[in-house]
DRENDRENLO-514655 format. One record per residue (C-alpha): residue in three letters; x negated, y negated, z. Coordinates in steps of 0.001 Angstrom, whole numbers, padded with zeros to 6 digits, always signed. Layout:
! residues N
alaXYZ
...
***
This chain:
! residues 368
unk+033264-001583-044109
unk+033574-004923-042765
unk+036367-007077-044382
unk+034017-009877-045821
unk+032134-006658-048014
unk+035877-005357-049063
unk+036751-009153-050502
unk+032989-009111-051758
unk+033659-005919-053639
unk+037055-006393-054703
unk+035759-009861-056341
unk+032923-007794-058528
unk+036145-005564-059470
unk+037920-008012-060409
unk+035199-009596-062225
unk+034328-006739-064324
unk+038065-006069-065090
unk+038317-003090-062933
unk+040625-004161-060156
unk+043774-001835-060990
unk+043253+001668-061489
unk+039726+001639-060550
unk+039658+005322-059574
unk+038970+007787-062601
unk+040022+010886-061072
unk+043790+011960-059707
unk+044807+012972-056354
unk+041787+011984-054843
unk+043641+011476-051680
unk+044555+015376-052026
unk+048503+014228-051628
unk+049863+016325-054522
unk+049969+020036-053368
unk+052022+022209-056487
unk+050859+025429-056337
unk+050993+025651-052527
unk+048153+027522-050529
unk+045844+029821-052045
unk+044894+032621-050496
unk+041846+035153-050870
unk+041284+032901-054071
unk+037618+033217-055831
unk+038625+031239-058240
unk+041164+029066-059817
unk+043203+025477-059530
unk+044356+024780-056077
unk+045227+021234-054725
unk+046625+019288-058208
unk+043170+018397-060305
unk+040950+020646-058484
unk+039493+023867-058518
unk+037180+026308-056896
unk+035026+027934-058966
unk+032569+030897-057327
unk+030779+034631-058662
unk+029977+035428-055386
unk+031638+038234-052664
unk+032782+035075-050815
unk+036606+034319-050741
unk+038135+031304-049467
unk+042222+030217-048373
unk+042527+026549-049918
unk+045059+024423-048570
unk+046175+021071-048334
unk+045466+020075-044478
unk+046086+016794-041727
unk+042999+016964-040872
unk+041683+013264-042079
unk+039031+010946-040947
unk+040503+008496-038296
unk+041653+005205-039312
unk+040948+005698-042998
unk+044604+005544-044129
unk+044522+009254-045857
unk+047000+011355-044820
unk+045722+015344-046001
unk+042395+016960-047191
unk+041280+019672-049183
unk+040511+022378-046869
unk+038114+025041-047877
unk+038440+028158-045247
unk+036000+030679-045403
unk+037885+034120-045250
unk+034843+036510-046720
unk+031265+035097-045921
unk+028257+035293-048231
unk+024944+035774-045856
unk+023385+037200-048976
unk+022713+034950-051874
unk+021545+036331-055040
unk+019620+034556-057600
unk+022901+033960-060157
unk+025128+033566-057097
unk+027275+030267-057568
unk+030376+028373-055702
unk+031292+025068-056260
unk+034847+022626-055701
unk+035168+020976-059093
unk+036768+018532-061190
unk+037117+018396-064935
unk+037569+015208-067312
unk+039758+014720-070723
unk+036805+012424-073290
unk+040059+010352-073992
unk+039932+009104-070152
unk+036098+008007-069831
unk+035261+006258-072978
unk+034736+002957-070796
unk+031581+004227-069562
unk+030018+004136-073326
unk+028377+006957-072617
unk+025659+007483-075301
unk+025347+003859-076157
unk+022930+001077-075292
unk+025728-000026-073196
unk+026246+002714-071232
unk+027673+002257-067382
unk+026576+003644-064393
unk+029197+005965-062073
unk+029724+005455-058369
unk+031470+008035-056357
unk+032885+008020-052914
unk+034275+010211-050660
unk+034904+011727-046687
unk+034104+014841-046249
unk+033304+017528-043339
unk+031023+020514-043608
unk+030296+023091-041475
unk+026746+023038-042016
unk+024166+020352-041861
unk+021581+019326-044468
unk+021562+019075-047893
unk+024537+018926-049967
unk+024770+018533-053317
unk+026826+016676-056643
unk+025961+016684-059686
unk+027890+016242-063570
unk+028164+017867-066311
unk+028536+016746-069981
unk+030249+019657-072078
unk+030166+017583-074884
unk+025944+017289-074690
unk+025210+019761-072689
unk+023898+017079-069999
unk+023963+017443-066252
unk+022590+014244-063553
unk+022798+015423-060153
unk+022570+013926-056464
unk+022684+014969-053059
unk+023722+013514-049851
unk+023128+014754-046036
unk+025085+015882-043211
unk+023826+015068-039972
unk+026779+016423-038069
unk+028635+019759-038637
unk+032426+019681-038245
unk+032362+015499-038123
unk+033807+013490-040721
unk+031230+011091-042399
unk+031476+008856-045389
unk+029207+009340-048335
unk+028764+006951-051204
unk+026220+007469-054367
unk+025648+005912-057737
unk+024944+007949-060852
unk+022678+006222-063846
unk+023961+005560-066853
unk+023435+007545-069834
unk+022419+006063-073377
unk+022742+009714-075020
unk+025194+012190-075853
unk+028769+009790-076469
unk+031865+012126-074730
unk+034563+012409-077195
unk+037548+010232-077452
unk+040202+013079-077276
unk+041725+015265-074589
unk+039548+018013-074174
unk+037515+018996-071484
unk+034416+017013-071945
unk+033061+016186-068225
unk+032954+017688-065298
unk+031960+016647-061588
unk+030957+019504-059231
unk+030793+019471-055006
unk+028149+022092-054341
unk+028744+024725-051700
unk+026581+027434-052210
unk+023653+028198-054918
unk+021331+030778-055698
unk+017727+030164-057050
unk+018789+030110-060276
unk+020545+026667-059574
unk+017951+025871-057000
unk+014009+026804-058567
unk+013763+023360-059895
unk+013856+019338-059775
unk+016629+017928-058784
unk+017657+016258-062129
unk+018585+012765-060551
unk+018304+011287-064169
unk+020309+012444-067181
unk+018627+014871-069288
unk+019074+018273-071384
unk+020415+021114-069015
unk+018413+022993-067033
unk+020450+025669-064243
unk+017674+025403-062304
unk+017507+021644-061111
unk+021866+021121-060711
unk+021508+022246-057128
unk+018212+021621-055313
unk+018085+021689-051380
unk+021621+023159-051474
unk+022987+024425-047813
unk+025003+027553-048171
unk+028259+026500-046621
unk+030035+030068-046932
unk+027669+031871-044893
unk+030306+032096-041774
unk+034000+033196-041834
unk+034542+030808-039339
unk+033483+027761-041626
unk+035789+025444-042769
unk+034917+022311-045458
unk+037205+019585-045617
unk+037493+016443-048201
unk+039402+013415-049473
unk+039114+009944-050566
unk+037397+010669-053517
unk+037392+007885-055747
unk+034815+007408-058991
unk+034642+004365-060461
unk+032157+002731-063185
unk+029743+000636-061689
unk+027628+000625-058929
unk+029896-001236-056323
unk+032410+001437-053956
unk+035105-000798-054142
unk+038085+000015-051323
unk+039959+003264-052066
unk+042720+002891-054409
unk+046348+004206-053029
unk+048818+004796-054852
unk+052510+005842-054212
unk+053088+009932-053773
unk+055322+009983-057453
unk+052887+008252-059113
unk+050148+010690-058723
unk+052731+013743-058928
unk+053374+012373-062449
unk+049784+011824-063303
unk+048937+015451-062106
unk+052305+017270-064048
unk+050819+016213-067386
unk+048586+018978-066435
unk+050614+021696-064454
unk+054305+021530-063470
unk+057044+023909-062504
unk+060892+024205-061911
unk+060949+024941-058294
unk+061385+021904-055969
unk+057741+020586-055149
unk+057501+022397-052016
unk+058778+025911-053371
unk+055939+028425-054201
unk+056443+029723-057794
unk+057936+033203-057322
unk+059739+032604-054776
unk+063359+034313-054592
unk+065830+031157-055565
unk+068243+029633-057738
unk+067670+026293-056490
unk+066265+024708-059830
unk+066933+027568-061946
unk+066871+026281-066027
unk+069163+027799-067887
unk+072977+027971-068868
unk+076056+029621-068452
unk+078806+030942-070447
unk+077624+030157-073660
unk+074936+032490-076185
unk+072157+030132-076995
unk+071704+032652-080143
unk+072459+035602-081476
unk+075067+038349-079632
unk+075791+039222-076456
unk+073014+042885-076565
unk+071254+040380-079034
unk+068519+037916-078556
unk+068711+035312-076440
unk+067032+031700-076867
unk+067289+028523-074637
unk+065753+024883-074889
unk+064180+022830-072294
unk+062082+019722-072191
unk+059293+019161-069670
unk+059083+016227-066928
unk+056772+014629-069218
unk+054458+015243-072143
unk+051443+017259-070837
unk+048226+017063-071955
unk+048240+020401-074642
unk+050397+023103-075213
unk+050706+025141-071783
unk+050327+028170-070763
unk+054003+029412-069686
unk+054706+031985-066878
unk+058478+032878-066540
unk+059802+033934-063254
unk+063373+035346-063025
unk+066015+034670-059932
unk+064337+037285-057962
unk+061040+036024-058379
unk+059858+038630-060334
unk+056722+037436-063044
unk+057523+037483-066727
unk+060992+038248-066683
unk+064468+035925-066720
unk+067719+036751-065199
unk+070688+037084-067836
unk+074521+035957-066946
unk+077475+037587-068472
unk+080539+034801-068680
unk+078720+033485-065307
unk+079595+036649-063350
unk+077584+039289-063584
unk+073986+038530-062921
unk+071003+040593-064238
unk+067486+040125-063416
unk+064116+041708-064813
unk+064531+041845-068351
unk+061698+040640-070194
unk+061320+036997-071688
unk+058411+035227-073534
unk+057968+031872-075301
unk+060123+031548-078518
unk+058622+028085-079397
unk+056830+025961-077367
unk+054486+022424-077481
unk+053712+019663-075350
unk+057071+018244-075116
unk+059483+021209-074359
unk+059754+024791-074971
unk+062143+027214-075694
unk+062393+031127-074093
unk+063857+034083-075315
unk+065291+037409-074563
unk+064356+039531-076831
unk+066993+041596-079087
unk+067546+044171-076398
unk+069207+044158-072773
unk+072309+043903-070832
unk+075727+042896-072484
unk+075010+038876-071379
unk+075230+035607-073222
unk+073353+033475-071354
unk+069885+033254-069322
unk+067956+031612-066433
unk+064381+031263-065064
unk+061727+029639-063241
unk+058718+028562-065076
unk+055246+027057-064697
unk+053100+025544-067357
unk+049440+025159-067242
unk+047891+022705-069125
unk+044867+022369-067148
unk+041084+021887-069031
***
């Protein structure tokens, strides 16, 4: 992009009132890592804000990666490695990298209104396999897709790709934070997704025209898919990508998942460092009695999470227990006593070691 366009498109920005926080998705840079590698995953939330999503026999390792287009500024992708390959598609057979939207966050595009904005979307990305590729959104709320596609013309070669979705006068999103819309990065689709026409207009749902023309890029185990940059922003001008500082996105993305251990400790891991907890004093009850501590989280998240409690050792669903800070127990069970968006409290329950006080590891999942 030549450096007359970027002033060209940062004055349209600026004109429409879009020049700070432009970008309507988080850690499109792929800079905020929690969770840590995945593994053998089929599906689930892997790099902050993202998650694969798949039916199929093919399994995938998602990591964050170095691998970056040169000169770009990004420092790490989303890698996708194939582990399992799917040469076989089946007609329901479905994987896809995707990103989910709170209403609350996209009422500017006056969706369902005479008003309504158009969406552009941006990224780099590297695929294994040539040809078509495919994007496409989905409205929850209406039960609305509009979908795209864009072509690779090199395998294993980073190239940037830049589309515009159309506005949509019908079906408003609502203005709370539920899981209304969500964007999807197609990487493999049976005919079921694929029998149609393309819908490159917003209309009713049909399966059969989200993924038209879609390459299968999990047919090798030796296929890897990278991507970053992704930035979505209303209008139909790609404005420059939008970096922000590393804490500033970790504290955009904990609203929807954080955890005790330091940011580059796996959850389950075998530690103390960052342990929650007390010592020497009951938080309720006797010492063989129940057992209840208080903690707040790094910031309000976006619901209610889901809690998983780790103790010392690592181990999943229990806590570690402390007798006048000398005598350490771990494995006994603990659960959520009471617990919202702003803190939580866990228990022992009424039976165990003769302890007064407990420790653990959590995460909390707040994720659409």
């Amino acid at each position: 992009m030549s450096r007359a366009r970027t002033f060209a498109d940062l004055a349209t920005a600026s004109e429409t009132g879009t020049l700070s926080s432009r970008n309507l998705m988080i850690n499109g840079a792929m800079n905020v890592n929690q969770r840590g590698t995945q593994t053998t995953i089929a599906s689930g939330y892997t790099l902050d804000r993202w998650s694969i999503q798949t039916n199929t026999a093919a399994r995938m390792t998602v990591s964050q990666d170095t691998n970056v287009p040169t000169g770009q500024g990004f420092l790490n992708s989303l890698k996708i490695d194939v582990t399992t390959a799917d040469t076989s598609v089946a007609t329901s057979d479905i994987t896809w990298l995707a990103y989910r939207f709170e209403g609350q966050d996209l009422q500017q595009l006056r969706k369902g209104t005479s008003s309504a904005k158009t969406l552009t979307l941006q990224f780099w990305v590297s695929s294994p396999k040539t040809g078509v590729h495919t994007l496409h959104f989905f409205d929850l709320a209406n039960s609305r897709i509009v979908a795209t596609t864009y072509t690779i013309t090199s395998a294993d070669t980073w190239q940037y790709v830049k589309v515009t979705f159309p506005a949509d006068t019908t079906g408003a999103l609502d203005n709370d934070n539920t899981h209304q819309l969500q964007l999807y990065i197609g990487l493999l689709a049976g005919t079921n997704y694929t029998s149609g026409t393309l819908a490159t207009s917003w209309a009713s749902n049909s399966n059969a025209n989200r993924m038209v023309g879609q390459v299968n890029v999990l047919d090798d185990a030796a296929n890897n898919f990278y991507i970053t940059g992704v930035q979505m922003e209303i209008g139909d001008v790609a404005t420059p990508f939008e970096f922000e500082k590393f804490e500033d996105t970790l504290a955009k993305c904990q609203r929807y998942y954080q955890k005790s251990y330091n940011y580059a400790t796996a959850p389950g891991t075998a530690t103390t460092v960052g342990e929650i907890g007390n010592d020497g004093n009951p938080s309720s009850g006797s010492n063989t009695g129940q057992l209840i501590d208080f903690h707040s989280f790094y910031c309000e998240m976006r619901d209610t999470p889901t809690m998983t409690f780790y103790d010392i050792a690592g181990t999943v669903d229990k806590v570690s227990t402390v007798k006048h800070g000398t005598n350490e127990y771990n494995g006994e069970t603990g659960d959520v006593f009471r617990g919202g968006a702003k803190n939580y409290s866990v228990q022992r329950p009424a039976t165990g070691n003769d302890v007064n006080s407990i420790r653990w590891h959590f995460e909390a999942d707040a994720e659409l």
